[in-house]
C-alpha positions as CSV (number, residue, x, y, z in Angstrom):
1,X,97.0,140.0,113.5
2,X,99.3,137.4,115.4
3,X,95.9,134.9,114.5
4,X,95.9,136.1,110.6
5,X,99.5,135.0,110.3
6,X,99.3,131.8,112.0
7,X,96.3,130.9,110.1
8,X,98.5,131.8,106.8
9,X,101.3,129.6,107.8
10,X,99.2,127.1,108.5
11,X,97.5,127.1,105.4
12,X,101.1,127.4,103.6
13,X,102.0,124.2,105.7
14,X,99.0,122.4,104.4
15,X,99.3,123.4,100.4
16,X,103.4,122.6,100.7
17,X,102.0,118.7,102.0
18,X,99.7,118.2,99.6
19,X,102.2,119.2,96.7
20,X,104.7,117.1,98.1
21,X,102.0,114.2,98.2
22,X,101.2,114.7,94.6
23,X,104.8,114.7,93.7
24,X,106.0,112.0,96.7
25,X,104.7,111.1,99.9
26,X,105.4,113.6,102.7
27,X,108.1,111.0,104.7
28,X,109.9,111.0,101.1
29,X,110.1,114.9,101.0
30,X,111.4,115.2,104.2
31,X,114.1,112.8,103.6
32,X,114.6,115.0,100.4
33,X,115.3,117.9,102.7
34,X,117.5,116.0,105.1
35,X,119.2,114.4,102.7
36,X,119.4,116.1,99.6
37,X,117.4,115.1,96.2
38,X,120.2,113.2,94.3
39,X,121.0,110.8,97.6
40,X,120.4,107.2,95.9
41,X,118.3,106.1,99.2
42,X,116.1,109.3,98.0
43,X,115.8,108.6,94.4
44,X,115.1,104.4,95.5
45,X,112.4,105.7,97.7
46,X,110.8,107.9,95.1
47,X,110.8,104.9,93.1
48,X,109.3,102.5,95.3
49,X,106.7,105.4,96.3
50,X,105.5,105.2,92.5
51,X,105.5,101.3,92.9
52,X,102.9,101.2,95.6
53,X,101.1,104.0,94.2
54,X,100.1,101.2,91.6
55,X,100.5,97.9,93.3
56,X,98.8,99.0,96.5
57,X,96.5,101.7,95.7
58,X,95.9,101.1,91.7
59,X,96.7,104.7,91.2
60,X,98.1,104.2,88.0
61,X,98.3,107.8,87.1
62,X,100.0,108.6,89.8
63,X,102.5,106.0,89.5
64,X,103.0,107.2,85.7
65,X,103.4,110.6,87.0
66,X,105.9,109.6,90.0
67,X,108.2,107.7,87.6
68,X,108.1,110.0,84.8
69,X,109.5,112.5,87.7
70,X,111.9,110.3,89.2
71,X,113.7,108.6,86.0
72,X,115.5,111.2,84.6
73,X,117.5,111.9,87.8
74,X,118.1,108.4,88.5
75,X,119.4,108.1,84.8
76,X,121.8,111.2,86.1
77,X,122.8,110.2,89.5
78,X,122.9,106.5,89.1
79,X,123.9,105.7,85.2
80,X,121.5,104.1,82.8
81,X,122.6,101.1,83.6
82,X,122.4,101.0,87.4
83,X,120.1,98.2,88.6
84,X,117.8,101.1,90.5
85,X,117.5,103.0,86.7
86,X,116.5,100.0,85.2
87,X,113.9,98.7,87.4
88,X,112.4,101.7,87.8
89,X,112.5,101.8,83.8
90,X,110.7,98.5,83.7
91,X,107.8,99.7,86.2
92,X,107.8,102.6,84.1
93,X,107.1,100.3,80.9
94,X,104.7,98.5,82.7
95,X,102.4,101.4,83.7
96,X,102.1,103.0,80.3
97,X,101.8,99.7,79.1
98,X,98.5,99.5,81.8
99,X,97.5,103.0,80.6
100,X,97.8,102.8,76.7
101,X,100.6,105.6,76.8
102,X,102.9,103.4,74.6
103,X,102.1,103.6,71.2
104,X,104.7,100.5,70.1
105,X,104.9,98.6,73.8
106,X,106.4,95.1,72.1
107,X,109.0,97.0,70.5
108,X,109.7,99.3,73.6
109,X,110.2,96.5,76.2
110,X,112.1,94.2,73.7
111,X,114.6,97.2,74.1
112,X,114.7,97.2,77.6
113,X,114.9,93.4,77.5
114,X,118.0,94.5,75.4
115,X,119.5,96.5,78.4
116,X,118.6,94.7,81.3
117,X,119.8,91.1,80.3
118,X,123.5,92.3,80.2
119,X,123.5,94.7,83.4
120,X,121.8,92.1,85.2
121,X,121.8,88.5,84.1
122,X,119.2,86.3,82.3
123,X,118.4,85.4,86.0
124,X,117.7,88.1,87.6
125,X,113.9,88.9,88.6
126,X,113.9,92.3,86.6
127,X,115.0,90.4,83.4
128,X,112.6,87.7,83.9
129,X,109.9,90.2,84.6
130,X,110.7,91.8,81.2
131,X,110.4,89.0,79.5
132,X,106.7,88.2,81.6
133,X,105.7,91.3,80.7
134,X,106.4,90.3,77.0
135,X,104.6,87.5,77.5
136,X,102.1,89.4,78.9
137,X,101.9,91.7,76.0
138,X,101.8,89.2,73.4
139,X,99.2,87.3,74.6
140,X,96.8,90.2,74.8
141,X,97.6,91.1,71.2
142,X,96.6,87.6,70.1
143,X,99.8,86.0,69.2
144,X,99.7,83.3,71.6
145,X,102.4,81.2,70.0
146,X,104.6,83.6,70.7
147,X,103.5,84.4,74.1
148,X,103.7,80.4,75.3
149,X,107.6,80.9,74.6
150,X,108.3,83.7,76.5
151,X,106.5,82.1,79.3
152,X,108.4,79.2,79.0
153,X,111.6,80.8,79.1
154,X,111.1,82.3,81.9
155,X,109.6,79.3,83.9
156,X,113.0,77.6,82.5
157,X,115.4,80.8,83.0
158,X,114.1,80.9,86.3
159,X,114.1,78.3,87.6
160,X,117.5,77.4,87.3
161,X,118.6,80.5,88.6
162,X,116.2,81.5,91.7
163,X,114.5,77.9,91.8
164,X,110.7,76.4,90.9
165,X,109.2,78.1,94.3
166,X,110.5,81.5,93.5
167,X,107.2,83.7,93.0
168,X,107.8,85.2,89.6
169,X,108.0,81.4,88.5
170,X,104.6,80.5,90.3
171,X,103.3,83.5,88.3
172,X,104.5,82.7,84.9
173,X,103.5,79.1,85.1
174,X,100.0,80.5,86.0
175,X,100.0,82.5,83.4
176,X,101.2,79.9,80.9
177,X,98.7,77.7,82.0
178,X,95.9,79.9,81.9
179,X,96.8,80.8,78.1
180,X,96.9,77.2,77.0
181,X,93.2,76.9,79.2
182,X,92.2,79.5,77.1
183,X,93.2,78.1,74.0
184,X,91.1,75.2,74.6
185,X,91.5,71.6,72.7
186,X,93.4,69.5,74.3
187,X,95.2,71.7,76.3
188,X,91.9,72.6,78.7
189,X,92.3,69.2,80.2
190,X,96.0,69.2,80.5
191,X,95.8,73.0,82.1
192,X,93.3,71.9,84.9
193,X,95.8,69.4,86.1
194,X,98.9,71.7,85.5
195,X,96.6,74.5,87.7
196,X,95.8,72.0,90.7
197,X,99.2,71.0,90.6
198,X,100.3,75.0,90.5
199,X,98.1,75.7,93.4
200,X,99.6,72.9,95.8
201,X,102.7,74.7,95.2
202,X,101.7,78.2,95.4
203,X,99.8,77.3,98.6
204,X,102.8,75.1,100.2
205,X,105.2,78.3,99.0
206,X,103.3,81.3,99.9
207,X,100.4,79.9,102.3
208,X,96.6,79.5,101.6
209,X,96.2,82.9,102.2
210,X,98.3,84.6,100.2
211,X,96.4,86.7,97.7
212,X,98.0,84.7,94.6
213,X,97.6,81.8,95.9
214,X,94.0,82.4,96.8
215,X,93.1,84.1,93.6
216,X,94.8,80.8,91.6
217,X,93.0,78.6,93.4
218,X,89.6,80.3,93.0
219,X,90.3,79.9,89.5
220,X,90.6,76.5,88.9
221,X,87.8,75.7,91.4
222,X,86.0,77.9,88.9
223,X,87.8,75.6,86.0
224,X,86.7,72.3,87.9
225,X,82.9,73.6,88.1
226,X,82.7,74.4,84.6
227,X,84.3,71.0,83.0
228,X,82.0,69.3,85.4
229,X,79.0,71.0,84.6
230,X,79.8,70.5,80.6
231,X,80.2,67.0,81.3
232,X,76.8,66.4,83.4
């Protein structure tokens, strides 16, 4: 009997971790125990948990799930407009935006671009991520025009305030120069030079190794190959 027992705790043990996995990573429930479910280091690590569920492990669903969860008690705790509340928002955005639950995403991240610029400053990384993902957004949809000037006002935005080697900067002037590549004319020249130019930074920045730096520079080797194989 002692043996039944044991093996029914044990397989109580084992459901309890993989409900709190689905919900949070184990380490994040036990700090929930400890520490209570409304402790802001709690709700921050919830947060981040759905972050790398997406960035890390492309578990987008997940992520979606984990920040659908966590939200509503950082809007609670925190306030709507605490800096936590509104980058977990973004992130939020983002991932339905990745998973086509956002019927209207232009108009929903305009409003957060609403929110966050006076809580935290044109400057400040979440804002000009907002407006990247705009960008972002825009350009997929086709209206390209429109997508160039959010780029550009976050390459200018931010570089005055976190400077040119900052890495959301190195990203949007990647992706500003890819749309004008893309665009082609003119521009496809111009873009190849902006792109080596792009990648001596990135790699002088963030080191030849670094994943966007490597990825950017594969690209315009792949640019460089193709303009010289159309001009053979």
């Amino acid at each position: 009997m002692l043996w039944i027992h044991l093996l029914v705790a044990l397989c109580a043990v084992v459901v309890l971790v993989r409900l709190a996995h689905r919900e949070v990573p184990f380490p994040v429930a036990l700090a929930q125990l400890r520490l209570g479910g409304d402790a802001p280091a709690v709700l921050r690590a919830r947060a981040l948990s759905a972050a790398a569920a997406w960035l890390e492990q492309g578990r987008l669903e997940l992520a979606a799930q984990r920040l659908k969860s966590v939200l509503p008690d950082l809007t609670r705790v925190l306030g709507a407009g605490h800096p936590d509340t509104l980058s977990a928002r973004l992130l939020s955005l983002q991932v339905r935006g990745e998973t086509g639950d956002l019927p209207d995403r232009l108009t929903a991240i305009r409003e957060l671009i609403g929110d966050i610029t006076p809580a935290l400053g044109p400057g400040h990384p979440d804002t000009l991520a907002a407006h990247h993902c705009l960008g972002e957004w825009l350009n997929e949809d086709g209206r390209t025009d429109e997508a160039e000037a959010a780029y550009e006002d976050v390459v200018a935005t931010g570089t005055e305030h976190l400077g040119a080697d900052h890495n959301l900067i190195l990203i949007a002037r990647s992706s500003l120069t890819i749309l004008r590549y893309n665009r082609g004319g003119p521009d496809s020249g111009a873009a190849v030079d902006d792109m080596a130019t792009l990648v001596v930074d990135m790699e002088r920045t963030l080191g030849p190794a670094h994943p966007t730096a490597a990825s950017t520079r594969r690209l315009l080797t792949q640019w460089q190959n193709t303009g010289a194989g159309s001009g053979a």
